[in-house]
C-alpha positions, 0 to 999 in steps of 0.5 A, spaced: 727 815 227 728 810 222 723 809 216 718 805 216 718 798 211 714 793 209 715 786 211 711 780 208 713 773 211 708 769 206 707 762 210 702 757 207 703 756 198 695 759 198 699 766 198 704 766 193 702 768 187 704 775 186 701 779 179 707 780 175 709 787 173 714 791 168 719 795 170 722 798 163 730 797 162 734 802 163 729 805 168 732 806 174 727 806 181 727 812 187 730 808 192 724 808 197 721 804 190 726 799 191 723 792 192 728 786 195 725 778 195 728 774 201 727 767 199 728 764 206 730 757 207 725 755 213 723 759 220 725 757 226 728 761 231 734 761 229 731 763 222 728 769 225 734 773 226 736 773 219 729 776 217 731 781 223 736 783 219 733 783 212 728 787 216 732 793 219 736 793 212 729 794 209 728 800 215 735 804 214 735 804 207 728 806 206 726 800 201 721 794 201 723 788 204 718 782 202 721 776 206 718 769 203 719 763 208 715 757 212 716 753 218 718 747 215 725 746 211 722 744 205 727 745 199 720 744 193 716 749 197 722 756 198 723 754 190 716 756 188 717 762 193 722 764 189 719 762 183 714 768 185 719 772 186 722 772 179 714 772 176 714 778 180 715 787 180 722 785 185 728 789 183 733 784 186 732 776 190 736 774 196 736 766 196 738 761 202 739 756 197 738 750 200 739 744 198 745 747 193 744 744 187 736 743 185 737 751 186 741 751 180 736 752 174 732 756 178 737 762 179 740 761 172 733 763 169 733 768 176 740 771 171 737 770 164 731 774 167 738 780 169 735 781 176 740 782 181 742 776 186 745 775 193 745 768 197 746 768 205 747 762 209 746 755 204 750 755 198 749 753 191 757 753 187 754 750 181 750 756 180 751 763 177 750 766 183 757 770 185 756 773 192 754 770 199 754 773 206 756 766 211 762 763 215 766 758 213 763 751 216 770 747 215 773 752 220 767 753 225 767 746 226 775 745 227 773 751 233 769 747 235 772 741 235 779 745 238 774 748 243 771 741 246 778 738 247 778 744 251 772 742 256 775 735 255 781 738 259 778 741 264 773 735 266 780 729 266 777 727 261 783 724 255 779 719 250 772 717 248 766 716 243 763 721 241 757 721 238 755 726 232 748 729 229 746 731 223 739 734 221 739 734 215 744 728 212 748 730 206 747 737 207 755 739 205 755 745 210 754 741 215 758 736 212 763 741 212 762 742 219 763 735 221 769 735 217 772 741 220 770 738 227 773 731 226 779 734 222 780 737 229 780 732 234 784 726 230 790 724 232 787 724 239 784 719 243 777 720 241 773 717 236 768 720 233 762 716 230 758 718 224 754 723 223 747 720 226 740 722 222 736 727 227 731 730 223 729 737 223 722 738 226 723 739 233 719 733 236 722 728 232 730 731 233 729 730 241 727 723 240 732 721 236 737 724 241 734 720 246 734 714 242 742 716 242 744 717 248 740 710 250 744 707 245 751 710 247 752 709 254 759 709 254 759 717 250 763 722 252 760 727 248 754 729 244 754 733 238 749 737 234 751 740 228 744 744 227 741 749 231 735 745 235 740 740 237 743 743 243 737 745 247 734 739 245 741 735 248 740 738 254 734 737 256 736 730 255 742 731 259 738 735 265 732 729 265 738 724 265 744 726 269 748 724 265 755 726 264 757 727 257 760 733 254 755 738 250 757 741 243 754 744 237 752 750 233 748 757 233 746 761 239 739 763 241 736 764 247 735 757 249 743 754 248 745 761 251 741 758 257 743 750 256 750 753 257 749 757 263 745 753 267 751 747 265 748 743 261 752 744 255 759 746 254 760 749 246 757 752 241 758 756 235 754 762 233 754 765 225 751 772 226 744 771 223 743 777 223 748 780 217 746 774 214 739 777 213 742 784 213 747 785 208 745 781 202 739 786 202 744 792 202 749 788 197 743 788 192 741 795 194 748 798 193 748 795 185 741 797 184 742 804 185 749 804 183 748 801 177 755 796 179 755 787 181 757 786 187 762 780 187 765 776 193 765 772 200 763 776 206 765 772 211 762 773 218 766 770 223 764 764 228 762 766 235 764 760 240 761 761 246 763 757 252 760 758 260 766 763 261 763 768 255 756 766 255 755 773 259 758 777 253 752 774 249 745 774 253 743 781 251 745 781 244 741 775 242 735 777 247 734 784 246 732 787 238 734 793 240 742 791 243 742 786 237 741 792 232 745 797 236 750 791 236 751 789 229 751 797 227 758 798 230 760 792 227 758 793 220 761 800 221 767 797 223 767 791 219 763 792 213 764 799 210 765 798 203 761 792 200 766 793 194 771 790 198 769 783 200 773 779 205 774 774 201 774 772 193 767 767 191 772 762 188 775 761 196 769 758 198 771 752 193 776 751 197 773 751 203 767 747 201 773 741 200 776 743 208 783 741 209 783 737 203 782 743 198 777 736 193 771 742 192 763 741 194 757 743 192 754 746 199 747 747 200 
């Protein structure tokens, strides 16, 4: 049986203040003394999964994991969370840092106060963080796009609109996903529209879907760039009958079901779960070993279509083949966190895509 952890997941400002407290330096704690802060970026369902994972990593190597997030995304809100965390008795902070640059000062002071740091998901390039668990959002959008040619091809259909949107304008990984996406499909005959604004909140993401359905009658395609945007499209698809392709990104249990009953097409999953898993067993693994951990751990994308969704349903429906899943692959994949799959300085170059021009991802 595994150990038992503690896991708070702090929800409303009115719980955030933590009494600080002193550990002296050079005194290392037992392990099963050990605390991590997950500074979260915002809870969905998507959200979800990465705290599953920093919960189980919590679990197998016997520390505590306090998990800090709120339903909204708000950048001001998760800041002071991981204010907290630093004014706190953590040993290390993992940070979704999301919004990447008004991070920076934040986790300098995080470095100048020596608590160790690793990020997941969100990046912030100007900072002094150096180690990060994600995909590469250029290339999964390039998937993606190479993907959707493919249903294109199957359904007869040569060219087209295209139209794309983007929860969170400017946000440069979905920025890189777009263009990675539109890299994929040029030279073709479909144009891709400009990332259109569809909000985050759920309500508000379906009306602005449906605003742009009506207002593109002619598309071809409708693609997300965010979690909540296929279920929400393909409900708009099943109410409509409309035809339009659909694509788009993550893979929780309402998109795997869209892509099964029909009404959509691709999408690209990121493996949340090491997101939140890793970065905690990063910061473990330098506590105890008294070593940094520097590098890219690349968790590759997953693209999912109607002819794989059955591989996907149970690991994304069911806790306990989720953890059994992703501890064969961290076995396999993720043995020795010395190595990364990457160098840090790689995410630069991928933050620019094909054009190599480094952007600050958030």
């Amino acid at each position: 049986m595994r150990t038992m952890r503690r896991v708070l997941t702090f929800v409303v400002a009115a719980v955030m203040m933590v009494a600080p407290a002193f550990v002296l330096p050079g005194v290392a704690r037992a392990q099963d003394e050990i605390r991590i802060a997950y500074v979260m970026h915002g809870l969905n369902d998507f959200t979800q999964v990465i705290k599953r994972g920093a919960e189980a990593a919590g679990e197998d190597l016997g520390v505590t994991v306090d998990v800090f997030g709120q339903a909204g995304f708000d950048i001001p809100t998760h800041q002071a969370f991981f204010e907290t965390a630093i004014g706190g008795d953590y040993d290390g902070i993992v940070v979704i840092p999301n919004g990447g640059d008004p991070w920076n000062s934040l986790i300098e002071q995080a470095t100048e106060a020596e608590i160790p740091l690793a990020s997941a998901n969100n990046t912030a390039l100007n900072s002094p963080l150096d180690v990060w668990v994600g995909m590469d959002e250029f290339t999964s959008g390039v998937f993606l796009g190479d993907e959707m040619k493919t249903v294109f091809e199957a359904k007869g259909v040569t060219g087209g609109q295209i139209v794309v949107g983007i929860c969170a304008p400017g946000n440069p990984v979905l920025v890189s996903r777009y263009e990675g996406f539109v890299s994929s499909l040029a030279g073709t005959d479909f144009e891709v529209g400009e990332p259109q604004d569809v909000q985050l909140s759920n309500e508000e993401n379906y009306a602005r879907w449906e605003n742009l359905s009506t207002a593109n009658p002619d598309a071809v395609a409708m693609v997300g760039l965010c979690s909540l945007d296929i279920p929400n499209i393909a409900q708009l698809k099943e109410r409509s009958g409309a035809e339009w392709s659909v694509g788009g990104y993550d893979i929780e249990v309402p998109t795997l079901q869209a892509i099964e009953a029909g009404f959509a097409d691709v999408s690209v999953g990121q493996q949340p779960f090491l997101q939140g898993y890793l970065p905690v067993r990063i910061l473990v693994e330098e506590i105890q070993n008294g070593t940094n951990i520097s590098g890219w751990f690349e968790c590759p994308p997953d693209v999912v279509t109607a002819a794989n969704v059955a591989d996907y349903v149970s690991r994304e429906s069911d806790p306990a083949v989720e953890y059994e899943s992703y501890t064969t692959y961290m076995a396999e994949n993720f043995p020795d966190l010395t190595q990364p799959s990457r160098p840090y300085s790689d995410l630069q170059a991928a933050a620019g895509g094909a054009s190599g021009e480094a952007t600050p991802e958030s």
